[in-house]
C-alpha positions, 0 to 999 in steps of 0.5 A: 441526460436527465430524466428518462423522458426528456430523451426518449422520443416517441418511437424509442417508447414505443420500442421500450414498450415492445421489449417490456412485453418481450420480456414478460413471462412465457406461458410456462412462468420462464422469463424470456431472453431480453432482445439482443439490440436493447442497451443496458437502460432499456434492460433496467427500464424493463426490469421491476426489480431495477427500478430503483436502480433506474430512478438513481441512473436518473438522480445522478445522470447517468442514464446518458452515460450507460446508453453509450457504445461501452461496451460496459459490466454492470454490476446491477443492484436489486431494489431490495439491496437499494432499500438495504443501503438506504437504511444502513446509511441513515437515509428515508430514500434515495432523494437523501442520498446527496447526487456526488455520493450517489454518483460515485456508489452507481459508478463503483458497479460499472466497469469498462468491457464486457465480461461475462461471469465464464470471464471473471476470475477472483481478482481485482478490476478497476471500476469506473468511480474516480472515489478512490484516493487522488480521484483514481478509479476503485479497486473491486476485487472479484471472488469466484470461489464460490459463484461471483461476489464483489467486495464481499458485501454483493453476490451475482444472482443473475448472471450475463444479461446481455445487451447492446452495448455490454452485459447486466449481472443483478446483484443482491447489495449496493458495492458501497465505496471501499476504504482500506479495512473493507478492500482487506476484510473482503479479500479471503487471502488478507483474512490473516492479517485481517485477524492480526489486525483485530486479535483480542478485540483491537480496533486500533488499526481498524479505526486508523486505517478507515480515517477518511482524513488521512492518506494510507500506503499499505504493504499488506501481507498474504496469508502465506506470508503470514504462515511463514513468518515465525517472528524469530526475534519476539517483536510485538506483533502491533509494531511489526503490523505498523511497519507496513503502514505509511500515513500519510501518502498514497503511493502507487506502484508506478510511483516508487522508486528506490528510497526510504519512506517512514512507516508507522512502526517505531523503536523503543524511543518512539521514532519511525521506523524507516523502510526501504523500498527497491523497484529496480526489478518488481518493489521489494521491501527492506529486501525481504518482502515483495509486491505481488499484487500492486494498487488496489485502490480504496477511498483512503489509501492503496494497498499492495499485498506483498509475498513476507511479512515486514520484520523489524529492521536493525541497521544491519537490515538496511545495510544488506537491502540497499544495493548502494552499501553493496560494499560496505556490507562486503567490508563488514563481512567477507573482508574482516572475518574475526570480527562479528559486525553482522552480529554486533550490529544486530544487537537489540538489547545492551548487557554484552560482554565486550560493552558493545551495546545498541542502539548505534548510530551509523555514518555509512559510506555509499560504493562511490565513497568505497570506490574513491579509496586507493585500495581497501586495506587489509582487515587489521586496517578495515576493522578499525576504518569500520569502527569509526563509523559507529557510536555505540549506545546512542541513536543520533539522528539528524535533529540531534546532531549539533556543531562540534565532536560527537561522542567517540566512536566505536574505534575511540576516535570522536568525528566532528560536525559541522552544521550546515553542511556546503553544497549538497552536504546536510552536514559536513564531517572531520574525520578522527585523522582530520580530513575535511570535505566529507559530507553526510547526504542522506540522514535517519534511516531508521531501525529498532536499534538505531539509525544510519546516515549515509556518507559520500566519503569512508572515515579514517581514524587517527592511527597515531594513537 
């Protein structure tokens, strides 16, 4: 409804008035509790300090909306947190204030149910403003810590006025809309990412991740994570940062689904890095990492804090997270014991000994292409059959790949590629002994010391030479 009294009848003013006059002082200066049958308007209308939380109600129409069975929580701003947000967004008053920003900022104070302040545990709730990424409702975190704040900029100074069709907690600031910098600064459990974030004075990531033009997924790690976390390979601590952040896509937990997805960290060439994302129980991340906390919305972006800290990944971290190279990773380790794939495959930097040196490109075969062998040979065989899927010293991906024999791998034998491939193949591969009909079905998956392509058949090398 529009303006308050073009909906009221002359009764209803009359019964406004009776309450104002009920909520007056008594004679010792206490005010008096608000009549029980009044709803969350009438309580406002007859609150000096809410006035200008009225006259925005009516700017934006919403009076109608709070008037309504609900039952709701307002967070409810005083006319001096009013005055504070006008001046801190550059605008004379609130008819500046443009009716879609102040329809989405009074509805980021309401949130559905009733919940007194005994109710509320630090945490996050979902509000009733669709100003979130995708038009999805924003995320409020609640901190009971120390009395009740929201989101860090608003504090309850009145707690649990109750009306008829829900409860008015008077606040002392405008819960403006939260883009992903506010929604971490806020929560006191992300104040060690937060710090890593801004350490020695960077706002690189401050400044990416408040872009209103960009959509962000962020993996943000616990404090405790943090704590745990020694960075055991040296890695800078900025790309590690920007390995937990997907640009571009707001991805919510009911979305994900078992796949890669392309962070914001890269390797030494300046490619993105992959990160496998398992939701087979939970969401895990590259097998290390785990949502605790999922879809806490921000204008921008969702954020999922998560139990570890994201490290680099080597090939040999993609190989162990995902389940589909279960067998692989069986093959590369308990089944060739005197030869240490694990450890060469790890390998970030060059000058070992035996000339085994990254980055390294991996043509890895899925279980099924395991599967389709008559017997796993034994591991004179195996070491050779695995050794076929590398080449050493070169990160390969898909856009490097062209028609003809790619550079020998690490077994000697060249494999050849043919562009593009039939089928559901990307590209269709002649193993070193000649077999056709083996297809790459998955390319780049990214780490720090090179990439995997994921093949539907196991390679065999020439073993007449």
């Amino acid at each position: 409804m529009k303006f308050f009294s073009k909906i009221f009848t002359l009764s209803a003013l009359v019964l406004a008035f009776s309450f104002i006059i009920s909520c007056s002082d008594d004679d010792d200066g206490n005010e008096m509790e608000p009549m029980a049958d009044s709803n969350i308007v009438d309580l406002a209308l007859a609150t000096d300090d809410l006035s200008s939380l009225v006259a925005a109600l009516q700017r934006a129409d919403l009076v109608s909306a709070l008037q309504a069975d609900g039952p709701f929580t307002v967070f409810a701003p005083t006319n001096d947190a009013f005055t504070a947000f006008l001046a801190a967004n550059n605008f004379a008053s609130l008819e500046d204030v443009p009716v879609d920003l102040l329809t989405d900022v009074l509805l980021n104070h309401v949130v559905s149910g009733e919940n007194l302040s005994t109710g509320l545990s630090t945490g996050y709730i979902s509000s009733l403003s669709t100003a979130g990424v995708g038009g999805n409702n924003l995320s409020l975190f609640i901190d009971t810590s120390s009395g009740v704040s929201i989101n860090g900029v608003a504090t309850v100074t009145t707690p649990d006025v109750e009306a008829s069709n829900g409860v008015v907690h008077i606040v002392n600031g405008v819960i403006g809309l939260p883009n992903i910098v506010d929604h971490a600064v806020a929560n006191g459990d992300l104040s060690e990412l937060v710090g890593a974030l801004t350490a020695g004075g960077n706002t690189t990531f401050t400044d990416l991740l408040s872009d209103a033009g960009t959509d962000f997924t962020v993996f943000a790690p616990v404090n405790a994570a943090f704590t745990a976390f020694t960075n055991p390979n040296g890695n800078d601590i900025n790309n590690v940062l920007s390995n937990h952040v997907i640009a571009g896509t707001a991805a919510f937990a009911a979305s994900l689904s078992n796949s890669y997805a392309s962070t914001a960290g890269t390797n030494a060439d300046g490619d993105n890095l992959s990160l496998y994302i398992n939701a087979d129980s939970g969401v895990t991340l590259n097998g290390i990492s785990t949502v605790a906390a999922a879809d806490i919305v921000a204008t921008n972006g969702v954020i999922h804090a998560v139990d570890a800290v994201i490290d680099i990944p080597t090939v040999v971290s993609f190989a162990v997270a995902d389940p589909n190279f279960s067998t692989l990773v069986s093959a590369l380790t308990e089944l060739t014991p005197a030869t240490d794939f694990a450890g060469i495959l790890s390998r970030t930097e060059g000058g070992n000994m035996d000339d085994i040196n990254p980055d390294f490109t991996v043509f890895a075969p899925t279980n099924d292409a395991f599967a389709a062998l008559a017997a796993i040979p034994d591991e004179p065989v195996l070491t050779q059959i695995l050794l076929h899927h590398v080449i050493g010293g070169a990160n390969v991906r898909s856009g490097d790949l062209t028609d003809g024999i790619s550079p020998a791998t690490l077994e000697g034998d060249a494999i050849t590629i043919n562009l593009p491939g039939t089928g559901d193949n990307i590209a269709d591969v002649t193993d070193g002994a000649g077999n056709t009909g083996i297809g790459i079905t998955a390319v780049d998956v990214q780490a720090a010391n090179g990439v995997i392509h994921v093949l539907n058949t196991v390679l065999l090398p020439d073993t007449t030479n």
